[in-house]
C-alpha positions in Angstrom: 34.3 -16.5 -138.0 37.6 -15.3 -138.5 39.4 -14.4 -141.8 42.8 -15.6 -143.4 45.0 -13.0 -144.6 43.6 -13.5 -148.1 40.3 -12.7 -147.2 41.1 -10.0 -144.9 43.1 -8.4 -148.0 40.0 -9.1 -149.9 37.6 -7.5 -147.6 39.6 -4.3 -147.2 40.0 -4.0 -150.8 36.3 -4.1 -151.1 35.8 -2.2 -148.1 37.4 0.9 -150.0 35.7 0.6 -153.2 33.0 -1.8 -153.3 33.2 -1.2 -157.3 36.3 -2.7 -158.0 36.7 -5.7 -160.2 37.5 -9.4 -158.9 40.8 -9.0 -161.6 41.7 -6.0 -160.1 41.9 -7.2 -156.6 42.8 -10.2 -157.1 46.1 -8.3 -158.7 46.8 -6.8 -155.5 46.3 -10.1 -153.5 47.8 -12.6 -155.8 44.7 -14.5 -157.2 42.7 -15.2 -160.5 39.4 -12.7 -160.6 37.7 -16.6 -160.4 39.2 -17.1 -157.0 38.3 -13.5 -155.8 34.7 -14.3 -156.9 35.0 -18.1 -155.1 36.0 -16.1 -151.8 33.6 -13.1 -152.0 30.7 -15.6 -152.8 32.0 -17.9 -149.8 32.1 -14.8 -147.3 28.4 -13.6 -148.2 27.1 -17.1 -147.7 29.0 -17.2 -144.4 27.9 -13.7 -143.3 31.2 -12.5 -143.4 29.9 -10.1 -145.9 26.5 -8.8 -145.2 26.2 -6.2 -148.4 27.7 -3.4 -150.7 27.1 0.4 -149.9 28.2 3.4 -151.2 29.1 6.2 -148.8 27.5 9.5 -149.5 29.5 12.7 -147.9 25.8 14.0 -145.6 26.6 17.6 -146.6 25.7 16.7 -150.0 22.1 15.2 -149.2 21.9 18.9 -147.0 22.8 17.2 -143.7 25.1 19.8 -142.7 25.4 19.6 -138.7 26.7 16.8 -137.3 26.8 16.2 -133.8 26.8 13.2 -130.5 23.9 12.5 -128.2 24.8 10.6 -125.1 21.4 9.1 -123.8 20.9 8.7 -120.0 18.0 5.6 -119.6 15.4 4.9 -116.9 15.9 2.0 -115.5 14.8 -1.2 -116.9 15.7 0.1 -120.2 16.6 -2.4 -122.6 19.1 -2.0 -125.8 16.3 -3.0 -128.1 14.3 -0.5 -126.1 17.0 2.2 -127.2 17.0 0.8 -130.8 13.2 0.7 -131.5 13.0 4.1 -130.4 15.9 5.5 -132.4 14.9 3.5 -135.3 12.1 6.4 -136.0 14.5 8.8 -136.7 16.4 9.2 -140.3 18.9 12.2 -138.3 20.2 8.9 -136.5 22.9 7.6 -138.5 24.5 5.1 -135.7 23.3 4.4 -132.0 25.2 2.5 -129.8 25.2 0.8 -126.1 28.4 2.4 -124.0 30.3 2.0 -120.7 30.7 5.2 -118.6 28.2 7.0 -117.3 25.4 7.4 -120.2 24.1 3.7 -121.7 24.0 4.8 -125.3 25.8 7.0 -127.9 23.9 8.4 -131.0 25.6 10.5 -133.9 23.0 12.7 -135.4 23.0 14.3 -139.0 21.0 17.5 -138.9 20.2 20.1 -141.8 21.6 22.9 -139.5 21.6 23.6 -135.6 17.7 24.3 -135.5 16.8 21.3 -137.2 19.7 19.2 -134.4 17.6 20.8 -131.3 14.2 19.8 -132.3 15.7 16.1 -133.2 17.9 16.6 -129.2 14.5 17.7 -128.0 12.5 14.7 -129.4 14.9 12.0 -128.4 15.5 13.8 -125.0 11.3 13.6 -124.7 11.3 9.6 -125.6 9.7 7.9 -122.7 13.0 5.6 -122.0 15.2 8.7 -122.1 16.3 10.1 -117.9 18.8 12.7 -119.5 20.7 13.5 -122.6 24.3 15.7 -123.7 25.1 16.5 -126.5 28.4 17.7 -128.2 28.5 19.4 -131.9 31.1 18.2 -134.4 33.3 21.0 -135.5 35.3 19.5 -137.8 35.3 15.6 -138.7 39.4 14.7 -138.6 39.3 11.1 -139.5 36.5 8.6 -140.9 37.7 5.1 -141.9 34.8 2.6 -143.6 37.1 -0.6 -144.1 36.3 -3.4 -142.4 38.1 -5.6 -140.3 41.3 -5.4 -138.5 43.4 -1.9 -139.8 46.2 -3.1 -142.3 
């Protein structure tokens, strides 16, 4: 379903701070905090919207290694295979299916690199899982959470 400009404007503005008030943004777009609310309300119902969220920096719940496992698969290895299996582990913050050589890409929070290689060795032991490599995160240079074309 895709967006006016309006609601795209309205999306990113929630997209950076879920918290802020329908009279705020609808300052910055050029609408009553009615017509904000009329939109947002439309978007949810739509599925344009699926929630709000706050980010949490991971160092701050202790999560203080970050790194990428690509998964090699058996064959016959379906996504929701991959997904179910992954699903089990709370390091996992995002999994998904890839072109190139390995079928799926996971990024893994980890308390430190101990705790990373026994969650590497786990998902490396799943029974879908041919192969695995894996590449530590040294320093995170850019993170964007808004949605929706950049603007």
């Amino acid at each position: 379903m895709p967006l006016n400009d309006l609601d795209e404007r309205i999306v990113h503005a929630l997209a950076e701070d879920a918290r802020r008030s329908y009279a705020d943004i609808g300052q910055e777009v050029g609408l009553s905090a009615p017509a904000v609310k009329r939109r947002v309300d439309r978007l949810r119902s739509e599925g344009a919207i699926t929630g709000f969220t706050v980010r949490v920096d991971p160092a701050a719940l202790g999560w203080q290694t970050e790194g990428f496992i690509e998964i090699f698969c058996r064959r016959k290895t379906s996504p929701d295979d991959i997904r179910r299996g992954l699903a089990r582990y709370p390091e996992v913050a995002s999994a998904s299916t890839v072109t190139g050589e390995a079928d799926a890409l996971v990024q893994v929070f980890a308390g430190d690199m101990r705790h990373f290689e026994h969650v590497l060795e786990r998902i490396a032991g799943e029974p879908f899982v041919e192969r695995t490599r894996s590449v530590l995160v040294l320093s995170p240079l850019l993170r964007r959470f808004s949605s929706g074309a950049p603007g």
